[in-house]
KERO-436455 format. One record per residue (C-alpha): x, y, z. Coordinates in steps of 0.25 Angstrom, whole numbers, plus 5000, padded with zeros to 4 digits. Example, Ala and Ser with C-alpha at 12.3 -4.5 7.8 and 13.67 -1.06 7.14 Angstrom:
<pts>
504949825031
505549965029
</pts>
This chain:
<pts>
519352164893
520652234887
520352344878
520852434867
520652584868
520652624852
520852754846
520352864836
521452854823
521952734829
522752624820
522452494827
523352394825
523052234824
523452194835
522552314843
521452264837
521752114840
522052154855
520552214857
519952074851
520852004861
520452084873
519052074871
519351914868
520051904880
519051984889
517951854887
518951764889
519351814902
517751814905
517551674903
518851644911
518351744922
516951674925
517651544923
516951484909
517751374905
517651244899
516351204889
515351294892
514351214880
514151124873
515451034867
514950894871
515750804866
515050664858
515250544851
515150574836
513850564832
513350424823
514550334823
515450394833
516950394829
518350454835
517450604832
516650664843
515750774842
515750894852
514550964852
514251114848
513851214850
514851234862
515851324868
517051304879
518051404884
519451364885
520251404899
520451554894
519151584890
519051554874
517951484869
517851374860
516651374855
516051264843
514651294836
514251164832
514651014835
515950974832
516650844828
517950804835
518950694832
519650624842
520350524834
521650614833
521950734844
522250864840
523750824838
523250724827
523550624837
522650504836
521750474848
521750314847
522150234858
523250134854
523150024868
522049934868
521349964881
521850094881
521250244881
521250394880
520650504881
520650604870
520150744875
519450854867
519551004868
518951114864
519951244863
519851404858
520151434844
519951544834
519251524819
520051614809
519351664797
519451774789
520851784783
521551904779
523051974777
523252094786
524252194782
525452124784
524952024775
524651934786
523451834786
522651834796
521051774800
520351894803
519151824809
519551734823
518451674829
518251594841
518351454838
518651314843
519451174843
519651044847
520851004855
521050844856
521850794865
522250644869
522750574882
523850444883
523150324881
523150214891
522350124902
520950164904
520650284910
521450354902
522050494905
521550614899
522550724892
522450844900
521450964899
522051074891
522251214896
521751274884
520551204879
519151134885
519150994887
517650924880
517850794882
518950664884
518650554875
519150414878
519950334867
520050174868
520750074859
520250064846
519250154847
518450214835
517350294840
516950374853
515850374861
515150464869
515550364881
517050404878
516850544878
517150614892
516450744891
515650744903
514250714896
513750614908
512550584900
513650524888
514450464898
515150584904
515450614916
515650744927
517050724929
517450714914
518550814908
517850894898
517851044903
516451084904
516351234910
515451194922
515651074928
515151034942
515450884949
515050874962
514450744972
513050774965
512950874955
513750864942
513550974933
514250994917
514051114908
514551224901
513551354906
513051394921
511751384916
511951244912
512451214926
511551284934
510351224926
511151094927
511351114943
509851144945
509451004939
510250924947
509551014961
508250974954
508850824953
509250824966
507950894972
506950784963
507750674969
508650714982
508950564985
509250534971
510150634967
511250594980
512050494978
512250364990
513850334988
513250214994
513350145008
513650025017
512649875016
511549855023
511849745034
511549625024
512549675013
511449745004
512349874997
511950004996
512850054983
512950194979
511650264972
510850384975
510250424989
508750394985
508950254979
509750214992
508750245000
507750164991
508550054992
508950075010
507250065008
507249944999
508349885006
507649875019
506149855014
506549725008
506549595016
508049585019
507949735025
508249685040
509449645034
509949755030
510049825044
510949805055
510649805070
511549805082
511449685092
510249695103
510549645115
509749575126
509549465134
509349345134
509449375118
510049485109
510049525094
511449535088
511849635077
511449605065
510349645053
508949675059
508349535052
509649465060
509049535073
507749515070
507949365066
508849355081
507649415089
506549355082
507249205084
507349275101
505849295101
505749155095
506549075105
505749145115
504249125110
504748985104
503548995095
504148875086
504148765097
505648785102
506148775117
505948905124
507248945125
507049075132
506249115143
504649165141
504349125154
505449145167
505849045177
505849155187
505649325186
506849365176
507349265174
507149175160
507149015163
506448935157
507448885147
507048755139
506648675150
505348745152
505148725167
504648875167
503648845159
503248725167
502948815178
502248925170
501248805164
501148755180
500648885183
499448885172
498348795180
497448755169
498748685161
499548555166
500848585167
501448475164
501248475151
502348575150
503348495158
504548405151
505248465141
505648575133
504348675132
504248755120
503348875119
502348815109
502248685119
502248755133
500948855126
500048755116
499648685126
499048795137
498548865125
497848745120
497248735134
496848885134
496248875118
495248745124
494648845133
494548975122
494848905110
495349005101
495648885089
497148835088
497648825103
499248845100
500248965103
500148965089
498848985087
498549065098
498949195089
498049165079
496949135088
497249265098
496449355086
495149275088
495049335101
494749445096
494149425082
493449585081
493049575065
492749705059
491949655047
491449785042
492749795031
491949675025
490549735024
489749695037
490049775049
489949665059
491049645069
491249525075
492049505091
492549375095
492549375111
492749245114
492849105108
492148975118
492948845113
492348725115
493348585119
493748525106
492448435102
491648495113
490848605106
490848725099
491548855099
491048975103
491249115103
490649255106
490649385095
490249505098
489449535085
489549705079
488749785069
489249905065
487949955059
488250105063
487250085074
487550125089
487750035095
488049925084
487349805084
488149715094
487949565097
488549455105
488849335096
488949215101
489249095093
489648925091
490548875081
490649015074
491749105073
491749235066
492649275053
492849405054
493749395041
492749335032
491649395040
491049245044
490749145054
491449015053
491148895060
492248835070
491648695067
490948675054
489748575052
489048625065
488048745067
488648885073
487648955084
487749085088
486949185097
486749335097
486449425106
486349565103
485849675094
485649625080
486849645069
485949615056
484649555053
483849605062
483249765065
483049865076
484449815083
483449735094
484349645103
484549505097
484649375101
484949255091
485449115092
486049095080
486548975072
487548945058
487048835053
488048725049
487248725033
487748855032
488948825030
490248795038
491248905032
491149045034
489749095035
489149225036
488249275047
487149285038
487149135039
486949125054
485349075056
484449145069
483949015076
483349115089
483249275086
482649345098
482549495093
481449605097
480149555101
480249405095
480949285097
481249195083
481549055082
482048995068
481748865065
480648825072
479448765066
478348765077
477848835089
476748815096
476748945104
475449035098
476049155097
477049125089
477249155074
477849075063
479049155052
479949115043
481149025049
480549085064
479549085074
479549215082
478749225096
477749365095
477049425108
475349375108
474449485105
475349555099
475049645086
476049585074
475349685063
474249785060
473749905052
472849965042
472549925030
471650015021
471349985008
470950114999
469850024990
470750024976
471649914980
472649974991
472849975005
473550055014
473750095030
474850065039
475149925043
476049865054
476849725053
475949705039
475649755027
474349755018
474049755003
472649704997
472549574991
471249514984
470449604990
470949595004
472049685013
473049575014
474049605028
475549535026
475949535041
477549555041
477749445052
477249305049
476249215058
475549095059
474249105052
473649095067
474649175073
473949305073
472649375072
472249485063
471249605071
470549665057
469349795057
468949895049
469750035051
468550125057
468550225045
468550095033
467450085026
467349945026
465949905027
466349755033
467349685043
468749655040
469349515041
470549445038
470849325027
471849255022
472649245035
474049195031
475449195041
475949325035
474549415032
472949415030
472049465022
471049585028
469549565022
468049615025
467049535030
465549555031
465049625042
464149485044
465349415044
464949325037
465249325022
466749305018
466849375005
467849495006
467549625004
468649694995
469649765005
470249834994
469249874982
467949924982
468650094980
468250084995
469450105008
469549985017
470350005031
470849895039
471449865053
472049735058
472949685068
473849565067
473749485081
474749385086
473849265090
473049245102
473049115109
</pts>
């Protein structure tokens, strides 16, 4: 800053005093101009007047610019500008129909004088000279749209250019160039912000470094939050159908590469280079083209259709491919198979399907798997091994086809043979060989299904039991599914025992007679016992007040009109048993002990006179006095 040294007594004159202002003036503007602050630094948006817009705009305060030496214009509060006339008086309409131009506003240094006085010389004069500003309007040539703007002014700060059109009686924030991109500016409008940054990603528009840097760092947080986003694709060649890819951001292109080939059409999109080979190839093309070429390949070669085999599955001789469509080398091939007569594959074109049915057919009469076709034969294949693991449906019972016994068509029945699984937890589990007529096992709908319905399915299983039976004894049973049950899916509950050899007895259902002596009739069975052989025993003492205890074997006991009446668990014929009766050694029964009452399921224990003689029964369970009994229950002796 230039100084001025003044001095005791001095007389200072006017213009001294004047010089010492200026220097000290001039000392900030060189400031300003030194660090480089130019341009708007706040505020001064430029709008469409407020309610009705007319010709008028408003720029908005408070705001400050400093002008290309340093001197800053500087407004308080909003302003209202008309841009009807420029600052020549000159009006601002456009005269061509179609035409435009653009009328530029300024903003420019000024002083505000007040305070007038008369100095010595009788000279007026402001006393007071504030800074202070004004509006500079300026307008370009009319013509064609886009009109050209007037030039930038050496002296002033340019706030905004403003479009005029034909006829035009209000303006719009549209119209208005002053870099506002949310009103419809943009980055590379005129007005003369101080910081104004334009590069390939970032665009950045304000008057202050703190306004920039804050301004800067959200656009880093932008581009961290959403990397793919923030990058612009300028866009790029088709895909190999036609489909564009247009300009957008990085992320949404690669939604769409994602989308694009996800879709059905998506191995249209992609190009592949031919594939050579011989005797066929792939040519260029889309990879649904190639893959449309190679299946049609596989096609002509497998012939699955019906078609003459045009290639060669078979080879006339080692290397070499011959049997073109003819088909003499399949006549060789069938000669060679001894169990098929050739000649049915002589004469003619031989097709795939035709040269393979028939042998098929032969095979499937010997293991018929169903449908005896090359086309069936895939269906069919996955009953070869038919493992079903039915524990997802709540019975862990696993079911293993091994093999299938087909009858000649109206000679009988199919059989087959399962290997029958319980996974109980045991170890080993219960396993059992099933083998079985007219039945096949649904391991979908966990159930057996007939192979011809209105006829009775049989079955036989060897093995430890998988249900209904306890102590995992080995088990035989001849089983059969009566037709009555039904001739749908059944469950294996439904199956009925005919013969059940388990443990120590042999059970036959359905029988209504036997002569043999030691056998005992049941409910539905008649099972075989050992002679001689205890079925049930024990003691019963009653305590004299109506109760009986002690520990009983194959029976129970319980008093009953004055008797101990025995339930035997097992049933027998009346006369299929014996009963072994006496008086516990420690009893205080003062008779002998008989039985009464002798039933296929029990009897009743009494006293008898020690005579013998007199029947009436003595009360085995009152009297306040202990009765103990022992008995035996005896298979019959011939």
């Amino acid at each position: 800053m230039d100084r001025r040294d003044f001095f005791f007594l001095q007389k200072v004159q006017e213009d001294e005093i004047d010089d010492a202002f200026a220097g000290a003036e001039d000392a900030l503007f060189n400031i300003s101009l030194d660090v480089g602050f130019f341009g708007v630094m706040f505020g001064l948006a430029v709008l469409e007047q407020s309610g009705t817009p007319d010709l008028t705009v408003r720029v908005i305060g408070p705001g400050a610019a400093i002008d290309q030496v340093g001197q800053r214009a500087a407004t308080a509060g909003t302003q209202t500008v008309d841009l009807s006339v420029d600052s020549s008086s000159v009006a601002t309409a456009v005269a061509g129909g179609g035409n435009e131009k653009i009328v530029s506003l300024f903003i420019e240094f000024a002083r505000a004088n007040s305070d007038p006085r008369i100095d010595g010389n009788s000279v007026s004069l402001f006393f007071v000279n504030d800074e202070s500003f004004s509006f500079f309007i300026t307008q370009g040539a009319e013509g064609a749209p886009p009109a050209t703007p007037p030039p930038l002014e050496p002296d002033k700060v340019l706030l905004a250019d403003v479009t005029r059109t034909f006829g035009q009686t209000q303006i719009f924030d549209a119209q208005i160039a002053a870099g506002d991109t949310a009103l419809g500016g943009a980055i590379t409008d005129r007005r003369q912000d101080h910081i104004v940054i334009d590069t390939a990603f970032v665009d950045i528009r304000t008057g202050s470094f703190a306004a920039a840097l804050l301004a800067l760092a959200q656009e880093i947080d932008t581009f961290v939050a959403g990397a793919a986003a923030s990058i612009t694709y300028a866009g790029g060649p088709n895909w190999a159908d036609g489909t564009t890819n247009p300009s957008t951001d990085v992320e949404a292109q690669l939604d769409k590469i994602i989308t694009d080939l996800a879709t059905g059409a998506g191995t249209a999109k992609v190009q592949g280079a031919a594939l050579a080979g011989s005797p066929d190839s792939v040519s260029s093309g889309t990879l649904a083209a190639q893959l449309a070429s190679l299946l049609g390949h596989i096609n002509d070669r497998l012939e699955l259709t019906g078609g003459t085999v045009s290639g060669d599955i078979i080879p006339g001789t080692p290397g070499t491919d011959a049997i073109g469509s003819v088909g003499n080398e399949w006549d060789g091939f069938f000669d060679n198979l001894s169990v098929i007569n050739a000649s049915t594959f002589t004469g003619g074109a031989n097709t795939f399907t035709n040269a393979f049915d028939t042998p098929v057919a032969e095979i499937g009469t010997r293991i018929d798997l169903g449908p005896t076709t090359v086309s069936g034969i895939a269906a069919q294949a996955s009953r070869l091994d038919q493992f079903y693991d039915e524990a997802t449906g709540g019975n862990p019972i696993k079911h293993t086809l091994f093999w299938v016994w087909a009858a000649e068509s109206g000679d009988g029945l199919t059989a087959r043979l399962y290997l029958r699984t319980l996974d109980d937890g045991s170890d080993p589990d219960p396993t059992s060989l099933y083998f079985v007529q007219n039945a096949n096992w649904n391991g979908v709908g966990l159930t057996w299904n007939r192979d011809t319905t209105g006829i009775d399915a049989h079955a036989v299983e060897i093995g430890r039991p998988l249900s209904g039976a306890t102590g995992g004894e080995p088990t035989v049973k001849i089983r059969v599914l009566p037709q009555a049950a039904g001739d749908s899916s059944v469950l294996d509950s439904s199956w009925e025992d005919r013969l059940l050899l388990d443990g120590n007895q042999v059970r036959f259902d359905n029988f209504t007679d036997v002569t043999d002596a030691t056998a005992t009739f049941g409910t539905g069975f008649v099972t075989f016992a050992p002679r001689q052989v205890p079925r049930a025993y024990g003691i019963a003492a009653s305590d004299g007040s109506g109760g009986v205890t002690g520990t009983q074997v194959g029976a129970t006991v319980a008093i009953s009109a004055g008797f101990i009446a025995v339930t035997i668990a097992a049933s027998f014929a009346t006369s299929g048993f014996t009963v072994v009766t006496g008086a516990n050694e420690s009893s205080s029964l003062p008779q002998g002990v008989g039985i009464a009452n002798k039933a296929v399921n029990g009897f009743d224990l009494r006293t008898i006179p020690i005579d013998g003689v007199s029947t009436s029964a003595d009360n085995m369970g009152g009297g306040g006095v202990s009765k103990t009994v022992n008995y035996i229950v005896m298979g019959k002796s011939t």
